[in-house]
N, C-alpha and C positions, 0 to 999 in steps of 0.2 A: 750466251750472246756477248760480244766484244763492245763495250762502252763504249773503245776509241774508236769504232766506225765510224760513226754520228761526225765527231775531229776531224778521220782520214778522207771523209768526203766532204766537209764543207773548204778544205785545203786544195781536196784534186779539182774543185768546180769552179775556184777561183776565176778559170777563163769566161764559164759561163757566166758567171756574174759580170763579167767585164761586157758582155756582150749585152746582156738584158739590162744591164746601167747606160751604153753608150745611145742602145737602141730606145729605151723609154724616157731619159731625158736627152736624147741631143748630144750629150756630149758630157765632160765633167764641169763645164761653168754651169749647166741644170742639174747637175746634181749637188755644187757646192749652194749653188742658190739656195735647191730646194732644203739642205741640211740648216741656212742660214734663214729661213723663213721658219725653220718648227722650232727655232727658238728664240721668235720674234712674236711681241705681241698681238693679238686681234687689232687690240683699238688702234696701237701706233703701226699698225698696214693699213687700217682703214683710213686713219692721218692723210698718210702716205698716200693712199690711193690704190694702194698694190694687195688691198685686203683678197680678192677673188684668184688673184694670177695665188698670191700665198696659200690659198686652200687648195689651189690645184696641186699646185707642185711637193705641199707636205701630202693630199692626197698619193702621187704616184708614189712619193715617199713608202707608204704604207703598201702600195701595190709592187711596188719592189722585193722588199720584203715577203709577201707572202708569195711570191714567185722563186725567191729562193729558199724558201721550205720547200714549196712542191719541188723541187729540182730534186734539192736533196732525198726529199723523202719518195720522191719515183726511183732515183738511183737506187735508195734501198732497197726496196720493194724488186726491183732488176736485180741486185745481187740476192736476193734472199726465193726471186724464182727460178734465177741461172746456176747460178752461184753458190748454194746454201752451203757449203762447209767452211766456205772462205767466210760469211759471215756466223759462222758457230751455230748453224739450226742442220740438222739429222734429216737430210731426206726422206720421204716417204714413199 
């Protein structure tokens, strides 16, 4: 099995991520926000006032992320049921 798969697809999915970033925050100021609240304290949001909006948004944080694993690792899974010589596994 080829390592740099795992590389050659988190490169070609780039648009998707573009997509499932614009669509789950809004846009890139919710996403620069949400990047600028996970590393902002608890107490100085609650100050602030912004402690609830702040969990949300490092929440989707984390839900972003685990959307582009699954991306990836579906795209796998598609090449490795379509595809298998192009990712190095011996059809059966």
């Amino acid at each position: 099995m080829d390592p740099y798969i795992y590389l050659i697809l988190l490169v070609v999915s780039l648009p998707l991520y573009l997509i499932v970033t614009l669509w789950l925050f809004g846009g890139w100021v919710g996403f620069v926000q949400a990047i600028l609240f996970l590393f902002q304290d608890d107490l100085v949001s609650a100050i602030d006032g912004e402690y609830r909006e702040g969990r949300r948004a490092t929440f989707k944080l984390f839900i972003s992320v685990v959307l582009y694993a699954i991306l990836v690792l579906g795209e796998y899974s598609f090449l490795i049921e379509f595809f298998p010589r192009l990712v190095g596994v011996e059809p059966e």
